[in-house]
N, C-alpha and C positions, 0 to 999 in steps of 0.2 A: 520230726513231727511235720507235718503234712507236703510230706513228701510227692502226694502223687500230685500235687498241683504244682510243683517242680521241672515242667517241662515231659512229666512221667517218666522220670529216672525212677528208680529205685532210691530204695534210702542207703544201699551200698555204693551205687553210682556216687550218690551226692555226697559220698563222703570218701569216696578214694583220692582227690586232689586236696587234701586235707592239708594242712600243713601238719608237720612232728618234728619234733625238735632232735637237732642231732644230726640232721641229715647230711649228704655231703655238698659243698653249696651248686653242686651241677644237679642237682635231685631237681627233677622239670615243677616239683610242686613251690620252686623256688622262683620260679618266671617270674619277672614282674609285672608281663603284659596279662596276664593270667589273675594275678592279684587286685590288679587295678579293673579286672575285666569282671570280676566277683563282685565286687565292692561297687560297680556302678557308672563308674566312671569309664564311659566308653572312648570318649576323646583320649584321653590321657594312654589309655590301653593300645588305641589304636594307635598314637604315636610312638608309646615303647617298642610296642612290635615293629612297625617300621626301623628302629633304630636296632635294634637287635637282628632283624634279617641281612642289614646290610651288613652288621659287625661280622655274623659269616660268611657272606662275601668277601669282606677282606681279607677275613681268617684262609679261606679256600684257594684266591687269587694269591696268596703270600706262601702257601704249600704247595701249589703249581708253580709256581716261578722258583721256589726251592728245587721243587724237582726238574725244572727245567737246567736250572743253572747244573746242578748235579749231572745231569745227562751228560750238557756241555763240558764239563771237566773232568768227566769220564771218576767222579768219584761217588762211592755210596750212597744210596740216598734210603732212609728208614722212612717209608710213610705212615701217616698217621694210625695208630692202635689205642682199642682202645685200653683204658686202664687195668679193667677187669676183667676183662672176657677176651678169647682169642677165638679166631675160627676154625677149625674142625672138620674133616670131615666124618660125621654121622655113621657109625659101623654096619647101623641096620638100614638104611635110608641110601647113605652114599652123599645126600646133600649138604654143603658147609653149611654149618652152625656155629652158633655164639656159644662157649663152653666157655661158662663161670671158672676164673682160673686163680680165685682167689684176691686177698689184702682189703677187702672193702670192710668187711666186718671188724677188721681187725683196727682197720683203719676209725672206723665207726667207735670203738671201743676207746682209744686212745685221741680222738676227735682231733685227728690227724689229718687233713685236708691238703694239705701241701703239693702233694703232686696232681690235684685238679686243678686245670685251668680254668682261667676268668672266661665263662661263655657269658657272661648277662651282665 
């Protein structure tokens, strides 16, 4: 309901960050800078974001210095993948793609979370 005074989203826009329950807790409608930014509260939003940009920063700096150290000891190094999807190259295209590779639904089904990490 009176969605076009909404910034002129759509009433589909304004409802694809929707929360649903179930999700997996890396699902971005899980943000909290997000939730806090819905509801009003701009300060409060704007400091979670801050504190969650930098958590990836250390996240990034701590996968770089893995790989670094890895380099140095001349032993494997696995980088980061993601859970669900691998890259691809595209048979008609040629370009890599993200090809859905499975376990989320399944995961979703049995509200299995376990192997996502803490991003938020």
């Amino acid at each position: 309901k009176y969605a076009e005074n909404m910034y002129y989203f759509s009433e589909l826009a304004l409802t694809l960050n929707a929360p649903e329950s179930g999700t997996a807790p890396t699902d971005s409608r899980r943000r909290p800078d997000q939730r806090l930014m819905e509801n009003g509260r701009w300060d409060e939003a704007n400091a979670e974001k801050q504190r969650l940009e930098e958590k990836q920063r250390i996240s990034r700096k701590r996968r770089e210095a893995d790989a670094a150290r890895a380099t140095e000891d001349g032993t494997p190094y696995d980088p980061y993948k993601p859970l669900w999807f691998e890259r691809k190259k595209d048979p008609v295209t040629q370009e890599l793609a993200h090809v859905y590779k499975g376990g989320y639904w399944e995961s979703k089904e049995r509200q299995d979370w376990t192997l996502c990490p803490d991003i938020f």
